[in-house]
N, C-alpha and C positions, 0 to 999 in steps of 0.2 A: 282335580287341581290340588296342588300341592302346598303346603304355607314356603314363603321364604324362608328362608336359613335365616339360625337366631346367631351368626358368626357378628365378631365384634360386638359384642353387647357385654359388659361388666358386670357381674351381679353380687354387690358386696356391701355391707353395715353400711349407714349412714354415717359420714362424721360432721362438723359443725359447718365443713366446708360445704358441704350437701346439704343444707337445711332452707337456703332459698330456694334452687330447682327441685327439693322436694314440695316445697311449700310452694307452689307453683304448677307441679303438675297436679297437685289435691284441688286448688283454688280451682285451674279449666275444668279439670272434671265436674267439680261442684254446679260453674256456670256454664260449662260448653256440651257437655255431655247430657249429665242431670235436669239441666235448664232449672235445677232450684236454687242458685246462687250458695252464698255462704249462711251458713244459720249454727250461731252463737250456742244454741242451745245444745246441737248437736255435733259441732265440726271445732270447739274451743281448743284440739289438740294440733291441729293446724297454725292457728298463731302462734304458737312459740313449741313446734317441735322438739326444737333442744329439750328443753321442761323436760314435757313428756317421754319422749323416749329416750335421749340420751341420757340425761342424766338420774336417769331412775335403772335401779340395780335390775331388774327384771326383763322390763321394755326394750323392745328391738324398734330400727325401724334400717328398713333394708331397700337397696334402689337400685334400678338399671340403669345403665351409662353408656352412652354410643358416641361416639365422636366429639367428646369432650362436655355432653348436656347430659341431663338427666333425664330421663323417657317413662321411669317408669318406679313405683313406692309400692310398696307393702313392711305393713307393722304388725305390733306386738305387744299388749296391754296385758298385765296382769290385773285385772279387774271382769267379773263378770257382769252381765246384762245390767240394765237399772232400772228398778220398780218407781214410779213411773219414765218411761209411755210403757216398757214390757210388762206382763203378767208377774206379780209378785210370786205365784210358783216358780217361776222358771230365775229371777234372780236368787229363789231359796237354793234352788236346784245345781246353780253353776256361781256360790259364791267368792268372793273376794280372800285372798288373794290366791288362790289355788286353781280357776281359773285362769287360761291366757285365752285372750279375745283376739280374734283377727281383723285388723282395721286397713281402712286404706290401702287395698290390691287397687290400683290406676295403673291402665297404660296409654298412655298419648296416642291416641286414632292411626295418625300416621306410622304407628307401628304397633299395631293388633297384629294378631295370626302370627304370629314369632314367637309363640312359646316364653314369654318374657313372663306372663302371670302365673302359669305351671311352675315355671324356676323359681320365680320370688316364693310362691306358698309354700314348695317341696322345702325349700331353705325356710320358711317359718315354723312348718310342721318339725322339722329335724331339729331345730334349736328346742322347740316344746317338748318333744321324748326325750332331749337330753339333759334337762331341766327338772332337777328336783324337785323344785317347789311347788311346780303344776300338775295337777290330778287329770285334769279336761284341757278341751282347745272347743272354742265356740266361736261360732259370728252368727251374723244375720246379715241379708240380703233385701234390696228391695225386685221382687220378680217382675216390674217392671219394664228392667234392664235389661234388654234383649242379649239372651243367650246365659244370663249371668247363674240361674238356678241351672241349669243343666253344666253348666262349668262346675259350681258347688258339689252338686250330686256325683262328680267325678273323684270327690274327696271325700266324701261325708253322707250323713243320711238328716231330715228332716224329724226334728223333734217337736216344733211346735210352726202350725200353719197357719198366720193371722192374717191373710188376707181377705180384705172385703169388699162387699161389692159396690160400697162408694168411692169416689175417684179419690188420691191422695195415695201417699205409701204403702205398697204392697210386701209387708214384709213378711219373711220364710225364715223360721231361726233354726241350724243345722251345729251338728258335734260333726267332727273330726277325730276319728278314734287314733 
């Protein structure tokens, strides 16, 4: 079986006009998807998207658009990992600001299997090699996330594997060469 056609779908920069239906599709993900709700400690770029990515010279944040909504986010942090909760090697390894971090790939359920998450990263990866300032492209995933490390693994290789085997976040930190 075949995915639908990703026809009609816009996939271009955020502007300020875009910052509640982005902030919107991050929130269901967080609650409808994740079922962890909002957490302050890790999702504070979400409250005020503008902040963070628009108005910082670095920062991308890029969205899909169908029929007038916005369906679907991925961003662009010039910042690497952060010691703690990560391993203080691995913030040595990919630090600040020469890092760009991949944040917030969401696509609204009702429109998976459209190639919507492929287009947004290929547009995130391409903005990062043509960016000076960035040496690496890094994220982390929680393997949890059904299908989501094998999606990764289609871009990137696994550099550090912290999953364990008590319940809570199973994360997998991955380069993007």
């Amino acid at each position: 079986m075949s995915a639908p056609a990703s026809t009609g779908y816009q996939v271009r920069v955020a502007g300020p006009e875009d910052v509640p239906g982005a902030r919107s599709v991050m929130l269901d993900t967080f609650y409808d998807v994740f079922g962890i709700g909002y957490l302050p400690e890790h999702h504070h770029d979400v409250i005020d998207p503008e902040t963070v990515y628009l108005r910082h010279p670095l920062n991308r944040l890029w969205i899909a658009e169908h029929d007038g909504h916005i369906v679907a986010t991925t961003a662009i942090r010039a910042q690497g990992p952060r010691h703690p909760p990560h391993p203080a090697w691995l913030a040595e390894q990919f630090p600040d600001p020469n890092t760009a971090q991949l944040f917030r790939v969401y696509v609204r359920p009702e429109h998976h299997r459209r190639g919507l998450a492929t287009r947004l990263v290929r547009t995130a990866v391409e903005y990062v090699s043509t960016t000076l300032e960035f040496d690496r492209l890094y994220l982390h995933t929680d393997a949890r996330t059904p299908g989501a490390l094998d999606f990764w693994l289609t871009f990137g290789h696994i550099i550090h594997d912290a999953r364990q085997p008590q319940p809570g976040f199973q994360t997998v930190h991955l380069e993007i060469p």
